[in-house]
MARDRENPA-777609 format. One record per residue (C-alpha): residue in one letter; residue number from 1; x negated, y negated, z. Coordinates in nm, 3 decimals, m for minus. Layout:
N
+---------+-----+---------+---------+---------+
: residuo : num :       x :       y :       z :
+---------+-----+---------+---------+---------+
:       A : NUM :       X :       Y :       Z :
...
+---------+-----+---------+---------+---------+
REM end
This chain:
274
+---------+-----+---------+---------+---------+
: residuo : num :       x :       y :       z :
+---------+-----+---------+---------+---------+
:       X :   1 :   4.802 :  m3.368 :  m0.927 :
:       X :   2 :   4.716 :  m3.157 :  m0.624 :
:       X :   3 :   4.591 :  m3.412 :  m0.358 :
:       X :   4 :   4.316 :  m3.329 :  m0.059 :
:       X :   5 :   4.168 :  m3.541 :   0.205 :
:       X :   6 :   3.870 :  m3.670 :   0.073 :
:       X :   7 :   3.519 :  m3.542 :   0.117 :
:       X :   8 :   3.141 :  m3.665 :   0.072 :
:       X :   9 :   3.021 :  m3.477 :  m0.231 :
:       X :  10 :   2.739 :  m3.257 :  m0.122 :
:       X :  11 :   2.393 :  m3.287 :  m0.244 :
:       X :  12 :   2.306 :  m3.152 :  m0.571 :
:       X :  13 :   1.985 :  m3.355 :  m0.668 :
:       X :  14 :   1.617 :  m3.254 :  m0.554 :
:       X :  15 :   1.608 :  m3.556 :  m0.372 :
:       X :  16 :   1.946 :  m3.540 :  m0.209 :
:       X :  17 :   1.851 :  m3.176 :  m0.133 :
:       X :  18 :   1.496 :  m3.301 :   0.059 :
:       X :  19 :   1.695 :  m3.514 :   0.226 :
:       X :  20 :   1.937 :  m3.308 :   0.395 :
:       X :  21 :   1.630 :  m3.059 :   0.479 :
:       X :  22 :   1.398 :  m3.310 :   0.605 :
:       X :  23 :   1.701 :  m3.466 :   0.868 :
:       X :  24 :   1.776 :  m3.089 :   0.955 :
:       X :  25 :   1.402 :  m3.006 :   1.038 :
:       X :  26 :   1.427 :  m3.368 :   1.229 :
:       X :  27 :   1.705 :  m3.270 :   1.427 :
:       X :  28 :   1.577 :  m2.925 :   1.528 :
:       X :  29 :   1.228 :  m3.105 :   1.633 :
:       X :  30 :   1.355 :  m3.327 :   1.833 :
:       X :  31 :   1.498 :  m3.116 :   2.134 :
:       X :  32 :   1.104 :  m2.965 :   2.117 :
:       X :  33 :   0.808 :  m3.070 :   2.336 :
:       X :  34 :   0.550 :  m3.122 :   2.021 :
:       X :  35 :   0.362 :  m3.433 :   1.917 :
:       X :  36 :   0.512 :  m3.771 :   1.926 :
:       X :  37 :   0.315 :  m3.870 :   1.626 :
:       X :  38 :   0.471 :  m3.528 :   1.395 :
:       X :  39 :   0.782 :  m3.649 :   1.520 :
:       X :  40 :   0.769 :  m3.959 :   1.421 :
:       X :  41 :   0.635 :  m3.900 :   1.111 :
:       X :  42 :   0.877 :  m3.674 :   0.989 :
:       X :  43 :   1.141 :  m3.935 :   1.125 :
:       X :  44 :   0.949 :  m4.176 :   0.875 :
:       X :  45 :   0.982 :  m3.896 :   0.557 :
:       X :  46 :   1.309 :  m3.884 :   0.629 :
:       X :  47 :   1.399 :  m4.216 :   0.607 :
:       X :  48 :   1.193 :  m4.224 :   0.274 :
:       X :  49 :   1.409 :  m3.976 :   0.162 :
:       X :  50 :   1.740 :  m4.070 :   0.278 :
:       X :  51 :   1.700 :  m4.455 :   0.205 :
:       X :  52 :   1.601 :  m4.465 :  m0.171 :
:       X :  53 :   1.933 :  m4.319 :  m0.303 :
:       X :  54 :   2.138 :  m4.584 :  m0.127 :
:       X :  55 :   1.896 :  m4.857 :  m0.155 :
:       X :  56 :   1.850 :  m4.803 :  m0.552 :
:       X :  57 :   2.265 :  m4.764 :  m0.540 :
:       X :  58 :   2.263 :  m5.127 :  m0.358 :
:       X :  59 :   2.043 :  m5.260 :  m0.629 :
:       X :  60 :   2.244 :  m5.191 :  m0.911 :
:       X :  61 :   2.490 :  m5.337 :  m1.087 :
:       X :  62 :   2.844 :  m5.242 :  m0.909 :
:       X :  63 :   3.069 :  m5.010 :  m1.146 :
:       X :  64 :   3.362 :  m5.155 :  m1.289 :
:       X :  65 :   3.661 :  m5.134 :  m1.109 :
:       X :  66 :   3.821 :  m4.867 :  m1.378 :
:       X :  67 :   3.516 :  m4.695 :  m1.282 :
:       X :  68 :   3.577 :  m4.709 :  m0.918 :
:       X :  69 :   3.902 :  m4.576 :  m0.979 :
:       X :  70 :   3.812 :  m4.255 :  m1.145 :
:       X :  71 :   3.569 :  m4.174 :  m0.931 :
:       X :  72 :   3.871 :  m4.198 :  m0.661 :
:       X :  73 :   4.096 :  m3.948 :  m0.858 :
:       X :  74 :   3.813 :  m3.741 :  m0.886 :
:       X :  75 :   3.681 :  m3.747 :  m0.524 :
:       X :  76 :   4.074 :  m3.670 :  m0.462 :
:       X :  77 :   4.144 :  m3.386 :  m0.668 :
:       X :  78 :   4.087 :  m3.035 :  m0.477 :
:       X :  79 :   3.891 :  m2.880 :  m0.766 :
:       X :  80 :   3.826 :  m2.561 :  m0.557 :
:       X :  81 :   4.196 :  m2.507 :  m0.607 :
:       X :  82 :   4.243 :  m2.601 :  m0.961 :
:       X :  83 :   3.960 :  m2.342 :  m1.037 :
:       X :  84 :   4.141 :  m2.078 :  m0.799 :
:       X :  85 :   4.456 :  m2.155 :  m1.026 :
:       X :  86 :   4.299 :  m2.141 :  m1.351 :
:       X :  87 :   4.074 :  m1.835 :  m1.299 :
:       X :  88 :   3.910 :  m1.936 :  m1.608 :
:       X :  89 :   3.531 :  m1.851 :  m1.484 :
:       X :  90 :   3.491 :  m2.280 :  m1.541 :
:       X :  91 :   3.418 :  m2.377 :  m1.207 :
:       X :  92 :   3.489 :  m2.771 :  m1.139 :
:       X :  93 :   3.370 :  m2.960 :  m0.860 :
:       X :  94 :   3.339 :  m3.365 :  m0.783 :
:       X :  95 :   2.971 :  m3.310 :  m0.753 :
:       X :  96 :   3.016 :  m3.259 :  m1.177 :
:       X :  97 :   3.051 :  m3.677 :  m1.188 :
:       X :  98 :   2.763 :  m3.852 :  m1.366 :
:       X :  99 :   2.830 :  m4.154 :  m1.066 :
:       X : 100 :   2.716 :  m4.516 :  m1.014 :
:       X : 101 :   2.367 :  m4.573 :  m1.105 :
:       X : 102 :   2.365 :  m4.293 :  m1.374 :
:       X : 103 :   2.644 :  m4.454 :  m1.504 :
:       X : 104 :   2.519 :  m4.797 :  m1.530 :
:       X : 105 :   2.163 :  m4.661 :  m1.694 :
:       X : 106 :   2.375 :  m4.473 :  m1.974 :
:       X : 107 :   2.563 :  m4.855 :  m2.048 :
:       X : 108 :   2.185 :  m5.012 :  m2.039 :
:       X : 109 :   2.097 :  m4.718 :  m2.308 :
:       X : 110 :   2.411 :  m4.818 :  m2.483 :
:       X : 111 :   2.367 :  m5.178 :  m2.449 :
:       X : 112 :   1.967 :  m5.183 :  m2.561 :
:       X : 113 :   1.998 :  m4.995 :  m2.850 :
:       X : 114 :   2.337 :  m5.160 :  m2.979 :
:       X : 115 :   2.466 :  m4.814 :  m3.043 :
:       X : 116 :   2.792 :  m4.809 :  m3.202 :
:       X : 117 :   2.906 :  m4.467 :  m3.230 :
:       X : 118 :   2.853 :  m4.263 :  m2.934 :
:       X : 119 :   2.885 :  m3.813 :  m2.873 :
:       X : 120 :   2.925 :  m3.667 :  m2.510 :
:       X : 121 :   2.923 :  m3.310 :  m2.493 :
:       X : 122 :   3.089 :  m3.200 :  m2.174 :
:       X : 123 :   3.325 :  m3.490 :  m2.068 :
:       X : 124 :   3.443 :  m3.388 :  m1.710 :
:       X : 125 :   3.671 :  m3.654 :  m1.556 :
:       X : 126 :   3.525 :  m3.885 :  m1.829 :
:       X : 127 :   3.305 :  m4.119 :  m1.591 :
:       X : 128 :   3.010 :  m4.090 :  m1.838 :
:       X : 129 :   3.199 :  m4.166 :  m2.151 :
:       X : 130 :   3.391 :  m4.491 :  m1.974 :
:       X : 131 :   3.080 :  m4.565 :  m1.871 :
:       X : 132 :   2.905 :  m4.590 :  m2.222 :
:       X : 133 :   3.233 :  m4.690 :  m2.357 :
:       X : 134 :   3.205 :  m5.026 :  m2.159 :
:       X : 135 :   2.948 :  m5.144 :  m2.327 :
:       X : 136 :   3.032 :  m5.072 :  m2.664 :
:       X : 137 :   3.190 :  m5.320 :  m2.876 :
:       X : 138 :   3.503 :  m5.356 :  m2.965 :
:       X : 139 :   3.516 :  m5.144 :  m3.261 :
:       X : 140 :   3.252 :  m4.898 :  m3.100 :
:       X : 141 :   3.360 :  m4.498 :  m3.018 :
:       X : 142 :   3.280 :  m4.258 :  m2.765 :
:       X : 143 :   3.377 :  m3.938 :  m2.920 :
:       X : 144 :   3.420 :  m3.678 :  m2.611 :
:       X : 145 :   3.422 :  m3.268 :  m2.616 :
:       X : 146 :   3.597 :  m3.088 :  m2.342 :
:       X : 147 :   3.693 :  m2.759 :  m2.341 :
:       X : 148 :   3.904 :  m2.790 :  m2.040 :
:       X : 149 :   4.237 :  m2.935 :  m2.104 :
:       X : 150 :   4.308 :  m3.007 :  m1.779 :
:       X : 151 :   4.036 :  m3.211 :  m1.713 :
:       X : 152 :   4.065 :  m3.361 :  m2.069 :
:       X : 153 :   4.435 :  m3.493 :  m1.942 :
:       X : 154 :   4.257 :  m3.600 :  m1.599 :
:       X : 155 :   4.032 :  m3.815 :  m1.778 :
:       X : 156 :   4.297 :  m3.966 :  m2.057 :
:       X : 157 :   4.496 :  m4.092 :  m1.776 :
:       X : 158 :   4.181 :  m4.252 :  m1.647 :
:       X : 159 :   4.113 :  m4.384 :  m1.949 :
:       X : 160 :   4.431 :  m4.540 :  m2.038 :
:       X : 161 :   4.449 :  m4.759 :  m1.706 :
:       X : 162 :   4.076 :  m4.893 :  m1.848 :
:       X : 163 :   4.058 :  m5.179 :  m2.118 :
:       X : 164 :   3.785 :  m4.994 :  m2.256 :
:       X : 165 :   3.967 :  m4.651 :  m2.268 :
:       X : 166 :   4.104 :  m4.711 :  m2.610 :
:       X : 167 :   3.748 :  m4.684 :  m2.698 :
:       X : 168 :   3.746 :  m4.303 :  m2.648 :
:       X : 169 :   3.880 :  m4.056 :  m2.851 :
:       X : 170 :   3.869 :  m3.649 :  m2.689 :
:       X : 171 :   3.845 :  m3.354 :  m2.849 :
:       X : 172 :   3.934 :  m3.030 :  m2.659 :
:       X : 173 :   3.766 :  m2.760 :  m2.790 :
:       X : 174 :   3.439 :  m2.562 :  m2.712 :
:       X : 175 :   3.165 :  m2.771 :  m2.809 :
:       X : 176 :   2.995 :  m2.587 :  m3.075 :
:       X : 177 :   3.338 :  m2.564 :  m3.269 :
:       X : 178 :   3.398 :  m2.967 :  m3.249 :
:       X : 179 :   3.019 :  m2.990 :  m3.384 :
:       X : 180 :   3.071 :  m2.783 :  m3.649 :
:       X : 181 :   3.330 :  m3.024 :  m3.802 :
:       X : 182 :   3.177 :  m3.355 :  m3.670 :
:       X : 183 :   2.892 :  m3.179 :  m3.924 :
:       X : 184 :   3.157 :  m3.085 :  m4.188 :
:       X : 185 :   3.250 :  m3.457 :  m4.185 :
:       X : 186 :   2.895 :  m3.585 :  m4.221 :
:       X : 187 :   2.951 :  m3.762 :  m3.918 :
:       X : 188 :   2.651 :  m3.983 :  m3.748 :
:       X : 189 :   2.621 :  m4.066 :  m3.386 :
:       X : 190 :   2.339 :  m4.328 :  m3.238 :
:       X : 191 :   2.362 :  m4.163 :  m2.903 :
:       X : 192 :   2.448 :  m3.800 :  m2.793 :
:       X : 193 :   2.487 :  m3.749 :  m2.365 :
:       X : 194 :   2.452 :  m3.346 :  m2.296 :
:       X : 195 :   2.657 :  m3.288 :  m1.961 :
:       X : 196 :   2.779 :  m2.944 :  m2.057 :
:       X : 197 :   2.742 :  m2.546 :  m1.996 :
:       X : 198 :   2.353 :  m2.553 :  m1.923 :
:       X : 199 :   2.307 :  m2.217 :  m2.125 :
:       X : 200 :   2.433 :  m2.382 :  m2.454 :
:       X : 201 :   2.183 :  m2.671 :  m2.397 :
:       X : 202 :   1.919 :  m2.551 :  m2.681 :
:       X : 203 :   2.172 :  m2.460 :  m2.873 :
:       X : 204 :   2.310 :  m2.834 :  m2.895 :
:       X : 205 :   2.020 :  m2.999 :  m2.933 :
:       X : 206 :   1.894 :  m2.761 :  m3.195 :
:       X : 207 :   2.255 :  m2.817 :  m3.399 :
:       X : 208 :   2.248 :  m3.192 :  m3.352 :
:       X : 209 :   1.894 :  m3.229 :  m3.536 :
:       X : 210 :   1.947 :  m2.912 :  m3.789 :
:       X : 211 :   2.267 :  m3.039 :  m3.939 :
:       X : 212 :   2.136 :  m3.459 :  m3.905 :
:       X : 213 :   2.408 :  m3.556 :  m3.685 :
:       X : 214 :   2.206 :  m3.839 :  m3.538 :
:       X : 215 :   2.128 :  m4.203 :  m3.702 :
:       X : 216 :   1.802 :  m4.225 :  m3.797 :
:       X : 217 :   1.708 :  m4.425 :  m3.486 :
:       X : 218 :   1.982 :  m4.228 :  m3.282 :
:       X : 219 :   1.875 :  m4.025 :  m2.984 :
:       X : 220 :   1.991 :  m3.763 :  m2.730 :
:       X : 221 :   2.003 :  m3.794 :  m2.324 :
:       X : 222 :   2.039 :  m3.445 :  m2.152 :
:       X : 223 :   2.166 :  m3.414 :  m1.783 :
:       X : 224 :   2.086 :  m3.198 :  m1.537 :
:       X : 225 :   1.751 :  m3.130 :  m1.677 :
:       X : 226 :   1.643 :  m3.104 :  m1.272 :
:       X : 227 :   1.872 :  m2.857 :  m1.174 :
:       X : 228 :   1.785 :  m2.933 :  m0.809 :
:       X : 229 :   1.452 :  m2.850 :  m0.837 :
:       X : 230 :   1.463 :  m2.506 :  m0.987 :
:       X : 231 :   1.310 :  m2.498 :  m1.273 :
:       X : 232 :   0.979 :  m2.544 :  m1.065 :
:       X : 233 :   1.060 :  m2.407 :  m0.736 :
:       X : 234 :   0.927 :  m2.062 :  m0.632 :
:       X : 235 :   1.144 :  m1.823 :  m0.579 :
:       X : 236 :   1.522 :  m1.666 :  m0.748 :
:       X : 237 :   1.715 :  m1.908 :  m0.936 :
:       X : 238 :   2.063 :  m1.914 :  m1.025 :
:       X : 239 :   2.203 :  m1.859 :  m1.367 :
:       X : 240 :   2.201 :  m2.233 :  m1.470 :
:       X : 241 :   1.854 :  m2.280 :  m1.270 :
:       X : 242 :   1.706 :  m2.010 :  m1.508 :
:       X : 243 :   1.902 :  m2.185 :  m1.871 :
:       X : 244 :   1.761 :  m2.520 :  m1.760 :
:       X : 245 :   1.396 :  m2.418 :  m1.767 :
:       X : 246 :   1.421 :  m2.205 :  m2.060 :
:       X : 247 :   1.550 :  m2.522 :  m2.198 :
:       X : 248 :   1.295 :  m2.743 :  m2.069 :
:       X : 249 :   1.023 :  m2.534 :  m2.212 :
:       X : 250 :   1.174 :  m2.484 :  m2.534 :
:       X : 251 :   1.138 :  m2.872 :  m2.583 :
:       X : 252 :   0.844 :  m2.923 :  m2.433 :
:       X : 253 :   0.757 :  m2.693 :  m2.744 :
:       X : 254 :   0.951 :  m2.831 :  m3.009 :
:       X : 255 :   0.713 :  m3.000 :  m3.251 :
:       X : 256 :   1.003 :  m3.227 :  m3.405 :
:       X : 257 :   1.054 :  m3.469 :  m3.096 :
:       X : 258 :   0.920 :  m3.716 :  m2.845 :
:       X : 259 :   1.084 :  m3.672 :  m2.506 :
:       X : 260 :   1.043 :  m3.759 :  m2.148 :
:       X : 261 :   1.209 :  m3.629 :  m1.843 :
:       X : 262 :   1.278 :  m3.918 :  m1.568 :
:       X : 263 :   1.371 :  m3.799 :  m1.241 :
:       X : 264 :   1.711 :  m3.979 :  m1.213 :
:       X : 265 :   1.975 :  m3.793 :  m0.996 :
:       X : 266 :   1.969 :  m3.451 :  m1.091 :
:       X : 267 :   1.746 :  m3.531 :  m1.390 :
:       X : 268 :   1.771 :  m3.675 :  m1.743 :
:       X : 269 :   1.588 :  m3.609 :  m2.032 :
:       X : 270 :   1.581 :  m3.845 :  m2.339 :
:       X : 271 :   1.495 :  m3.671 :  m2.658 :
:       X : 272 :   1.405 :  m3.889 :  m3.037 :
:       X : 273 :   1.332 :  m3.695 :  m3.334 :
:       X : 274 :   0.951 :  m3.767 :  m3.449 :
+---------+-----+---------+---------+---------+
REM end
């Protein structure tokens, strides 16, 4: 494993974005001779911002210590190399980690709705899917599609230092492939997580209620579904800015579910056939 110091991932969430914009315009502002009263409430806004990420973090259930762990490896790794190495066009970066209080809302899904059998599409380092796989029971699964194998090895590693890693079974192969034979198998899931390539999003979702891979109370949580405030930002989006609203309107559309977006990191959706 190639090792680097470690570094504070940067901000990928609308709210970590504000954040960092709101202390820059703060900083710049205060070497100026303007109002007292602008400058202190802008100080104020950005202490709104800043705060509530940490605070909420603070508030919440601490992560297990296998948890802790892989979020260490990850925060470790020097991704910008691995994808230099690979040249695979799959660009991997820390920032990719569902973290902390993500993590511990996915094991309150889990936990609620005494799901059993558990689908993540788009595994990563595999914090999600320990995550969920903590609060499964003992005979619960958390079955996992990566197309990476490197990462896919990352995460087994991870896994196998957790008491809950036996819980997790991987399957490296583009996602659409390992659906096609979870659907062969007449396989049924209570909860699918979405963390993958944001263009295939509508593609998932649409293949996960087509071929009835959900229980009939089962349900889907999609990540991202924020994209750091693109989808309703003015202005030129990237690539994954522009698949995210496309998908976002193409459920808002969808006549066969109930769904509601909540504005948690970088934004998750929750999606229940009618």
């Amino acid at each position: 494993m190639t090792i680097s110091a470690v570094k504070s991932p940067r901000p990928v969430t609308p709210l970590g974005i504000l954040a960092t914009k709101l202390e820059s315009l703060s900083q710049q502002l205060a070497a100026l001779d303007i109002d007292a009263k602008l400058k202190l409430e802008l100080q104020q806004a950005c202490e709104l911002a800043s705060g509530l990420d940490p605070y909420i973090s603070h508030c919440t259930t601490p992560e297990s210590p296998a948890l802790a762990a892989l979020v260490r490896r990850t925060q470790s790794e020097d991704w910008s190399q691995r994808f230099a190495e690979r040249q695979t066009g799959h660009q991997l970066e820390q920032e990719m980690l569902s973290g902390h209080v993500e993590g511990q809302f996915l094991k309150f899904l889990v936990y609620v709705t005494q799901a059993r059998r558990v689908l993540e599409i788009g595994m990563f380092t595999g914090y999600s899917a320990l995550a969920m796989a903590e609060a499964l029971p003992d005979d619960g699964e958390v079955v996992a599609c990566e197309v990476d194998a490197y990462v896919a090895k990352f995460a087994q590693d991870c896994f196998d230092e957790s008491p809950s890693g036996q819980k997790i079974s991987i399957e490296v192969a583009p996602a659409m492939v390992t659906l096609q034979q979870l659907a062969t198998a007449n396989e049924k899931f209570d909860l699918v997580f979405i963390d993958a390539d944001k263009a295939g999003y509508v593609n998932y979702v649409n293949f996960l209620l087509d071929n009835n891979l959900l229980t009939p109370h089962g349900f889907i949580c999609v990540d991202n579904t924020l994209m750091q405030g693109q989808p309703y930002l003015v202005g030129e989006s990237t690539a994954n800015g522009v698949a995210i609203a496309t998908f976002n309107q193409t459920i808002a559309d969808d006549p066969r579910i109930d769904r509601v977006l909540l504005p948690l990191r970088d934004g998750l959706t929750l999606i229940r056939r009618v």
